[in-house]
N, C-alpha and C positions, 0 to 999 in steps of 0.2 A: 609520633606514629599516627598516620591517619587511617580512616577506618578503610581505605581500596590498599594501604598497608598489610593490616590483618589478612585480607582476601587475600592477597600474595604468600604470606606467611601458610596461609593454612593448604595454600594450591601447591606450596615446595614439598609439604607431604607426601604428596604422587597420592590423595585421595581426590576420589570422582565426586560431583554431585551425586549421584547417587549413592555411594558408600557412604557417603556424612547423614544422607538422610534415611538409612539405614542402622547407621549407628546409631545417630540422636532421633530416634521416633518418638521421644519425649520432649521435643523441644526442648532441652535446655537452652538457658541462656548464660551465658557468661565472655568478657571479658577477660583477653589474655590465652586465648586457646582456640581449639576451630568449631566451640560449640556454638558462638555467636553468627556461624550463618544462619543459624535456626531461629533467627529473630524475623517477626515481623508477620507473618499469617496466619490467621483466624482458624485454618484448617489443621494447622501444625506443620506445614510445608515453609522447606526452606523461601528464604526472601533473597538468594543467591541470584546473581544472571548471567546468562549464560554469552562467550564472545558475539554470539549471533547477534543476541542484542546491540552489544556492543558497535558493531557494525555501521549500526541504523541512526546512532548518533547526531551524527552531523548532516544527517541526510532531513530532509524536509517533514513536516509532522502526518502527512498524508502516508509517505512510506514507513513513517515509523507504525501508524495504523497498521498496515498491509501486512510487514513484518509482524506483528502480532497476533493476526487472524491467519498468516499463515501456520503460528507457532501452534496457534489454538487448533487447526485443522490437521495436523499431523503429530498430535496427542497420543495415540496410539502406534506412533513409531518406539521401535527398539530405544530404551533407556541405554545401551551401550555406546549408540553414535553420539551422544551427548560428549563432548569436551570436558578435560578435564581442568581447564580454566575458565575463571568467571571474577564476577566483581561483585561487593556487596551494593546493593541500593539499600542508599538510606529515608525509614521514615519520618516527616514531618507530624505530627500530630494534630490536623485539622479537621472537626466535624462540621460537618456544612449548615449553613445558616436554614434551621426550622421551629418550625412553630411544635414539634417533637420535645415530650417531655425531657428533661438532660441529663437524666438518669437512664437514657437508652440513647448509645452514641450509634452515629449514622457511618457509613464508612469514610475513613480515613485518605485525603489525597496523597500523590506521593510526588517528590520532591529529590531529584539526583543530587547529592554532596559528598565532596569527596572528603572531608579536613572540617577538623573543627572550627577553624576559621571564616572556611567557606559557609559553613553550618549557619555558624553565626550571622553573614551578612545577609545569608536567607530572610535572615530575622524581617528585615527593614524593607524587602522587597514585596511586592502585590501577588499576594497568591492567585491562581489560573483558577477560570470558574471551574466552577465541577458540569459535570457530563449530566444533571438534571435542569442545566440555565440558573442555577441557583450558586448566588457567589459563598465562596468558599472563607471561612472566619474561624481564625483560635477557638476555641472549647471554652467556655467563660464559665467561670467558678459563681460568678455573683450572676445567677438565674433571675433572683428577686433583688428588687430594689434596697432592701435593708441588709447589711453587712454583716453583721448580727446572726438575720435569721439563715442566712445564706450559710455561715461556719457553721450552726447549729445542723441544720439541715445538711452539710454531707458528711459531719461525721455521724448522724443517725441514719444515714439511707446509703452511703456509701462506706465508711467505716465501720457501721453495724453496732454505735453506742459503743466501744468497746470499756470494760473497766480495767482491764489487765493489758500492761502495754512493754516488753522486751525493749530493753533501752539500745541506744547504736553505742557499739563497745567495736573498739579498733583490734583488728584482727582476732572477736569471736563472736560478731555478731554476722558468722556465713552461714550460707544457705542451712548446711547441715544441721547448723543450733537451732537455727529458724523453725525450719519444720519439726524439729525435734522438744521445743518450748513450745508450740502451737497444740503439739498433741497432747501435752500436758495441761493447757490450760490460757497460754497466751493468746492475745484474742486482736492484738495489733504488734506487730514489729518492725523496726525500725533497723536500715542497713549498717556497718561499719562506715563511721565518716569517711569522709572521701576529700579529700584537698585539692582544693580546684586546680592550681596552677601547674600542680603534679600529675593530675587524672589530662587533662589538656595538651601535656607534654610527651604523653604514652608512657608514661614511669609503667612499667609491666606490673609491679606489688601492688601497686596503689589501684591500678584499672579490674587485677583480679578480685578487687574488694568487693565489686559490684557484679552479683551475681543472683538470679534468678531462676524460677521455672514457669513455663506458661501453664495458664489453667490458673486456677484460685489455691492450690495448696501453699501457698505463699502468698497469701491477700487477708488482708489489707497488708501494704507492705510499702512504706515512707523511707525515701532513701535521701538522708544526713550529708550535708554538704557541710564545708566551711572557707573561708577565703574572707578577705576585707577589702577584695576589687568586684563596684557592681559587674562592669563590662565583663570582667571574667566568670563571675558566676552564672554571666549570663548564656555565655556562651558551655558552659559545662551545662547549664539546664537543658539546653538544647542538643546538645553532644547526646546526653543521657535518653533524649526522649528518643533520637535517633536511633541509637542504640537497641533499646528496648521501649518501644511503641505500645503505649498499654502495660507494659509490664510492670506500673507499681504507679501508689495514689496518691502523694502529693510527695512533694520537697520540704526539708526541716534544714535551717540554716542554723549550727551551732554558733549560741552565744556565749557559751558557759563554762566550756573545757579550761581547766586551772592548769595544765600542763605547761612545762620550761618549751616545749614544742612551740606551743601555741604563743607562749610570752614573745618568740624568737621573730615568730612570721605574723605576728599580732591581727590572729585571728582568734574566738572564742571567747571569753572570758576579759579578755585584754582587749578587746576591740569596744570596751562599752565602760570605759575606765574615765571617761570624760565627755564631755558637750560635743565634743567635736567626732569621737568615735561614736555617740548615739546617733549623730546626724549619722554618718556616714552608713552606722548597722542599718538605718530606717531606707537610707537612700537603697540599700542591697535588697530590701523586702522588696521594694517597690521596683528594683531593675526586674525580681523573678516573679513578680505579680505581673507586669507589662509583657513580657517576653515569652513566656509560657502556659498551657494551658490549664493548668492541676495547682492548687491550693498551697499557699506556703503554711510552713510554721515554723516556729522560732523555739530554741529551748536557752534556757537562761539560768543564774543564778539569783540566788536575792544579795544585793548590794547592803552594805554596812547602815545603811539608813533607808527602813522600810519606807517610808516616804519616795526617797529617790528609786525605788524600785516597782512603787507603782506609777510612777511618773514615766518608766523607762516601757513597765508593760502597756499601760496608753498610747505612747508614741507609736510602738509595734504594732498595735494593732489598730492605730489609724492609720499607718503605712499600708496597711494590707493583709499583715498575720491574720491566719484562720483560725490557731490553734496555740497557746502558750503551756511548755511545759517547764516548770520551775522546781529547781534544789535547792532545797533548804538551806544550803548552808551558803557563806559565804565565801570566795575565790581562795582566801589563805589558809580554809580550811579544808579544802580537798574532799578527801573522802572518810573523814573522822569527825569526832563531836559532835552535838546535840545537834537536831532538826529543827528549824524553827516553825512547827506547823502554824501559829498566828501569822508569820509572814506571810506563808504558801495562801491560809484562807483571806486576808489582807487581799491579795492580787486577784485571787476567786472573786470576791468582792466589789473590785474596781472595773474588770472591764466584762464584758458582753458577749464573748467570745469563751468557747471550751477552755480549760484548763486540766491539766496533767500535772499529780502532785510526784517529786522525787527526791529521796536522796532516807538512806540508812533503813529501810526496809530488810526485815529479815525474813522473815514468815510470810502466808497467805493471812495470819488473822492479824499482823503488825501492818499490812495492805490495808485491810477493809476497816483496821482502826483508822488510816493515815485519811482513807475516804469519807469518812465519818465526820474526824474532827477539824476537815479542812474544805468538805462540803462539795472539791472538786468532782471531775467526770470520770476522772480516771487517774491508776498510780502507776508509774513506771518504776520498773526494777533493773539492779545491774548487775552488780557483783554478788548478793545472794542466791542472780538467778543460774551466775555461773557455780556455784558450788553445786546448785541442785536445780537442775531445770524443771525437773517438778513441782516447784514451787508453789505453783496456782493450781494445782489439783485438787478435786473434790473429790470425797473429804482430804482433807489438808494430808501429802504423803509422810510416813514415819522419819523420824530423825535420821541423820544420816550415820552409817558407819562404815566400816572397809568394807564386809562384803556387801552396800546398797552400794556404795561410790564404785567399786568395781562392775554393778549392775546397769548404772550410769552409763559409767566408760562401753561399757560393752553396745547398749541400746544406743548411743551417740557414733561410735564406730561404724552401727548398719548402715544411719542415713550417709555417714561420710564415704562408703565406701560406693553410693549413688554419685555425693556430689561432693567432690576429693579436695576437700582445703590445701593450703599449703601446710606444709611440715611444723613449720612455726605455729601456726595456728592449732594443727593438733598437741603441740608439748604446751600451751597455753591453756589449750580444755584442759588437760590432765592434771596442771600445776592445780589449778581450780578445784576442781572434783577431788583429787587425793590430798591436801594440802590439808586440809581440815580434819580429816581421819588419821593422814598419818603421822600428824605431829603433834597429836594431843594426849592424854596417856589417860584418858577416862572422864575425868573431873569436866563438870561443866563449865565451858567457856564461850567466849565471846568470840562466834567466829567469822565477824568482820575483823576482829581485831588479830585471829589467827592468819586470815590471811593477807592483809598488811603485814604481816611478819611481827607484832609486836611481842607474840608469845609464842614460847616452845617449851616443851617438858625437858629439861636437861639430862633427865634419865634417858630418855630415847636417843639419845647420841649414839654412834654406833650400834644402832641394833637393825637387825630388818627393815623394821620398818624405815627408818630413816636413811637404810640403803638403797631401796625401793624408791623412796623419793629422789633422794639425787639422781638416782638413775633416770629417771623416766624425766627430769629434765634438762638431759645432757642433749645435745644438737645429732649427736649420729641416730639418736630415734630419728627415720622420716617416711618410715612408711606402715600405712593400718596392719598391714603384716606382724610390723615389729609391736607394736603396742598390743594389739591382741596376742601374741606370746609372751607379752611382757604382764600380762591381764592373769592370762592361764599361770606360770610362772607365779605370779603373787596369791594366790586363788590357793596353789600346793603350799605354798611354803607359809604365806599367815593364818593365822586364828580368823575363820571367816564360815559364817552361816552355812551349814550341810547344803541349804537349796541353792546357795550359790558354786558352791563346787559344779553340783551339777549342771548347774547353766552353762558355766564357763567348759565343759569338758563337752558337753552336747555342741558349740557354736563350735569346739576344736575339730571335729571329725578326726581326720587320721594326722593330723599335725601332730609331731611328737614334741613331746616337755622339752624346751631351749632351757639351756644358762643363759645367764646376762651376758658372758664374755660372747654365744652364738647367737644370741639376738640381738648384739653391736652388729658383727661382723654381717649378720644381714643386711646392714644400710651403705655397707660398702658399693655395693652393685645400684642404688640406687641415685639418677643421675639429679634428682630434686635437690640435694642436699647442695648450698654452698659450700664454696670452696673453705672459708673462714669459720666454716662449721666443722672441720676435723683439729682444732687447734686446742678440742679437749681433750684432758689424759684417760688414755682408752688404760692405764694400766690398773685402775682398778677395777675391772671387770674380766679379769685376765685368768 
């Protein structure tokens, strides 16, 4: 699906230009829906155009002039004669060649493409001078001659030093978590990975993964690719900048993901399993260092022989990497057992370039320990940060329990209900946030290890609580409707903090108390849900 696709898609709605930028006066952006005509202007105005233009095409660049100073002079005509067909133009991301500091971009030229592929061969063609006589050139990351001082210097002037970094987590690192970890304390975030060959193909799941807002309430903001074709990543680099022009700060090319996924399309983790997969990860820095114009970085694991893994962060980042962020742990061990923090400072050590320490962090003060003993710039978090997005809060927030995790749930439901994940993604926040409260029976535990599943109280079998859980991750939940009844619903019926009753009863207004069997039956009606999502047994909630 190419992107004058989506323009169609969104124009079979029978909405106008004007009602879209009516609707979204917030610019969103997003992929997958008709928020993404709202890409691409400085002012918050769509980047839509309109047939008129369209017209003027094929016509000579004199009348395309004329055609636009007409457009410009009848400005103050009625917004109703406006057509309710148009096309996206897409942006290129070029600032013009100055002797302007490059922390202050000049304006952007723009570039018509209809397809990713066409995107791409833009690539390789001579861009048009700009309107000052001054030719027009990529954005260059390396300002200064030294490569070094170059990484160093945008993530202090552009990324803001940050120490607290939200890791890209597939289908829960959306908009919503985003902004929702940031107000807690996250100070860079990173998108859900993105699969090149699928984002390229118009897979709809994989394209709404990429989603933003303009304005800075989402910046810094590093959007996670993965694939083991240069060509093709290069061509998703540039898809993306199209897409959203400005809308986020560098590229991070996953090297690290230990998933059967990733074994299958040998990308992540398995791309860096030999000589011949390091060339080829080095050869992918260097296609999205040449082809685009924002900072790569790389996230990786440490390899079974610390040695071969500073050997592998060197390559990387004479390739081109800006930025390396490494997990402790090695590929067969996933997301369990000890952290090697000597290896993480080992790689600190070897190259010249930031580093980002990761992997088994549970708290804010198990953070500023891992920074400490490993000397890096910064720690990313993942799976602790889904139990409790407050994690990086000052002072560090209280331990969790049902009635915080329902506080959670409740405060994550606001932003989502600005910017609407899919359904799966909402029964994913939830497994997360209640998973740790509701299958533990007091005792203190390990609750990395709770939720991996490695431990449950056997006593809560059957009880409440543990029908509460099944419930809320059965597939007919899909809409914030049903979770926040299913919120209220648990709030009545468990042992949970006086202030949180009342929280939950104050966000209810005149909603009345549902059962589980009337808050299934609410997702009836809703048309999000797949089809292979009713193929659960509705009869215990009957």
């Amino acid at each position: 699906m190419d992107v004058n696709e989506l323009g169609r898609q969104t124009n079979d709605k029978g909405e106008s230009l004007k009602e879209l930028r009516k609707k979204f006066g917030q610019a969103t952006l997003s992929l997958g829906d008709v928020t993404t005509v709202l890409i691409g202007q400085e002012d918050g105005t769509s980047a839509a155009r309109s047939p008129k233009d369209k017209e003027v095409e094929d016509n000579d660049e004199s009348e395309e002039d004329s055609e636009a100073s007409e457009e410009e002079d009848s400005s103050s005509d009625s917004e109703e004669d406006q057509e309710d067909t148009y096309e996206f133009e897409c942006c290129l991301l070029h600032r013009y060649h100055s002797k302007a500091s490059p922390s202050q971009p000049r304006p952007v030229s723009i570039e018509k493409c209809g397809s990713a592929s066409k995107l791409a061969e833009r690539a390789a063609l001579d861009l048009k001078d700009s309107s000052d006589g001054l030719p027009a050139r990529p954005i260059q990351l390396h300002w200064v001659s030294n490569m070094s001082e170059s990484a160093h210097r945008f993530y202090e002037e552009v990324l803001g030093s940050p120490r607290y970094f939200a890791a890209p987590m597939v289908k829960q690192s959306d908009l919503a978590f985003r902004l929702m970890a940031r107000k807690w304390g996250a100070q860079c975030c990173y998108t859900p990975m993105l699969k090149s060959q699928h984002f390229l193909q118009g897979n709809d799941e994989e394209m709404a993964e990429f989603a933003t807002v303009a304005g800075l309430a989402d910046r810094p903001l590093v959007v996670q690719i993965c694939g083991r074709c240069p060509e093709i990543l290069s061509k998703m680099a540039l898809l993306l900048h199209s897409l959203a022009p400005g809308g986020f700060d560098a590229l991070d090319l996953n090297l690290g993901c230990p998933m059967e996924n990733a074994e299958v399309e040998g990308y992540g983790s398995f791309m860096i399993e030999d000589e011949s997969g390091v060339h080829n990860a080095c050869s992918c820095v260097q296609a999205l260092v040449a082809v685009q114009p924002l900072p790569v970085f790389c996230k990786i694991r440490i390899l079974p022989s610390v040695q071969d893994t500073l050997r592998l962060a060197k390559r990387l980042q004479d390739a081109g990497c800006s930025l390396l962020t490494v997990h402790g742990r090695v590929r067969a061990a996933k997301g369990s057992g000890a952290v090697d923090l000597e290896a993480i400072a080992a790689v600190r050590a070897a190259v010249s370039i930031p580093v980002v320490a990761n992997g088994g962090v549970r708290t804010r003060e198990e953070a500023d320990r891992m920074l400490q003993k490993t000397g890096c710039h910064g720690v990313m978090v993942g799976t602790a940060l889904l139990i409790n997005p407050r994690l990086f809060a000052e002072p560090p927030y209280e331990r969790h329990t049902i009635g915080r995790a329902i506080s959670v749930a409740l405060e994550y439901l606001q932003f989502a209900e600005l910017h609407p994940p899919r359904p799966i993604v909402l029964r994913k926040h939830f497994w997360y946030f209640f998973r740790n409260v509701l299958l533990r029976n007091g005792e203190e535990e390990d609750v990395l290890a709770i939720v991996r599943g490695d431990k449950m109280s056997p006593s809560l079998l059957g009880t409440e609580r543990h029908k509460f859980y099944t419930f809320m991750n059965q597939p007919f939940l899909c809409s914030i409707h049903q979770f926040r009844a299913t919120l209220r619903l648990m709030a009545h019926k468990l042992d949970v903090e006086p202030w949180v009753k009342s929280l939950v009863e104050s966000l209810a207004g005149t909603m009345p108390l549902l059962s589980m069997a009337e808050i299934r039956h609410l997702g009836v009606e809703v048309k999000t849900c797949c089809p292979e999502d009713w193929e659960a047994d509705f009869s215990l909630w009957d």
